[in-house]
Every structure is written in structure tokens, then in C-alpha cells.
C-alpha positions in Angstrom: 176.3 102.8 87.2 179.7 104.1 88.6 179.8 105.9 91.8 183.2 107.6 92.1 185.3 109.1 95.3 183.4 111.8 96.4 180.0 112.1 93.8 177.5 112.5 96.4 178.9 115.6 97.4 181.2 117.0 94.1 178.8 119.9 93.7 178.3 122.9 95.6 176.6 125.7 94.7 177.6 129.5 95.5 177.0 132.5 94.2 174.6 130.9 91.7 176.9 128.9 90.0 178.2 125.3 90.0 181.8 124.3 90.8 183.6 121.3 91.8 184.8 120.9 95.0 188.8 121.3 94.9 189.3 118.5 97.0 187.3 116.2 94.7 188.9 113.7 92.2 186.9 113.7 89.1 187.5 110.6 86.7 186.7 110.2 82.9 183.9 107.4 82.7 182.7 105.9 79.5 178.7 107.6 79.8 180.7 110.9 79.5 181.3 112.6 75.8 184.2 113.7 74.0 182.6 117.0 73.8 182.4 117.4 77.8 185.5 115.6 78.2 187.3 118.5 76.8 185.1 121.3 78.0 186.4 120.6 81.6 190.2 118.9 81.0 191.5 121.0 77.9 195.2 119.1 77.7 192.5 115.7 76.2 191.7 117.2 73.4 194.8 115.6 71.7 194.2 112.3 72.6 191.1 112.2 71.2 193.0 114.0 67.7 195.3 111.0 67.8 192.7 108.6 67.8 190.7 110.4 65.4 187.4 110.9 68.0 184.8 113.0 67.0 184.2 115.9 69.5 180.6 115.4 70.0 177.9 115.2 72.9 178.0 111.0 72.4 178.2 109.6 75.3 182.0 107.7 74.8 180.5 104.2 74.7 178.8 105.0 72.3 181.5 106.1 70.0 184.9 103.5 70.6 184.8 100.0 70.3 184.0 97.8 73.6 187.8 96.8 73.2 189.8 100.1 73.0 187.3 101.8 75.6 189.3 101.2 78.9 192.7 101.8 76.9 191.5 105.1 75.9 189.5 105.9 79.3 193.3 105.3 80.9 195.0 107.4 78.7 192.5 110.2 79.2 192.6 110.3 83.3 196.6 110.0 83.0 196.1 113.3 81.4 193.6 114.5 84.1 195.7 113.0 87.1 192.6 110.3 87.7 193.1 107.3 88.7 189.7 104.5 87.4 190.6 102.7 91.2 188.8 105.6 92.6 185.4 104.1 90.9 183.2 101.8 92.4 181.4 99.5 89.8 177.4 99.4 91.3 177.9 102.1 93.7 
């Protein structure tokens, strides 16, 4: 399991609802769909149209080959200002 910059503490909750914490980097990980992907960073919606990705509630793993998975995960957080260094792998 990833544990990235910030998780333990990303949500806050006010006025009944969930939001992120503005000072909170978020990164695109591979247990995360195509469908949620795009529900939270609009501007991937095309990558996943160029690569012919089904918007669905997959978890990405699930869905790109082993080999094209960190290429595509890259691309995505380039869109979303993200940066996969921020991860920890076993954290």
C-alpha cells in the first residue's frame, strides 16, 4: 500500500461535507479508477480518450497492462501537477 505526502490528514470535515485540504498534494495511484480519476481532475479525461481507457469504477490496475501503468500514471499527475516522488511505497 502507498502512503502519500500528507494522507493521514487529507480530509477534514466541515459543514458536513468532505474536502481536501488545499495545502495537500494528491497523486494519481494505480488502485484508483478512471472513473474517479476524472471526477476530481477534469483536464484527465483526454488522456484516458487517447489511450482509449474505459471510464469506469476499475480500479486502474486492473484495466492497463503492468507495462504501460507507470507511463500512463506519469502522464496523468503531469496533468494534475503531482509528482509519484511524493509516494512512499509500504507506508
Amino acid at each position: 500500500m502507498n502512503s502519500c505526502n500528507g494522507s493521514s490528514s487529507v480530509l477534514q470535515q466541515q459543514n458536513d461535507k468532505v474536502r481536501i485540504k488545499e495545502d495537500t498534494e494528491m497523486v494519481i495511484q494505480s488502485n484508483m479508477s478512471s472513473n474517479a480519476i476524472v471526477e476530481v481532475w477534469a483536464d484527465t479525461e483526454e488522456v484516458f480518450n487517447k489511450y482509449n481507457i474505459p471510464f469506469t469504477n476499475l480500479m486502474l490496475e486492473t484495466l492497463v497492462e503492468t507495462e504501460f501503468l507507470p507511463l500512463l500514471l506519469q502522464e496523468l499527475n503531469s496533468i494534475v501537477g503531482s509528482s509519484t516522488a511524493t509516494c512512499i511505497e509500504g507506508g
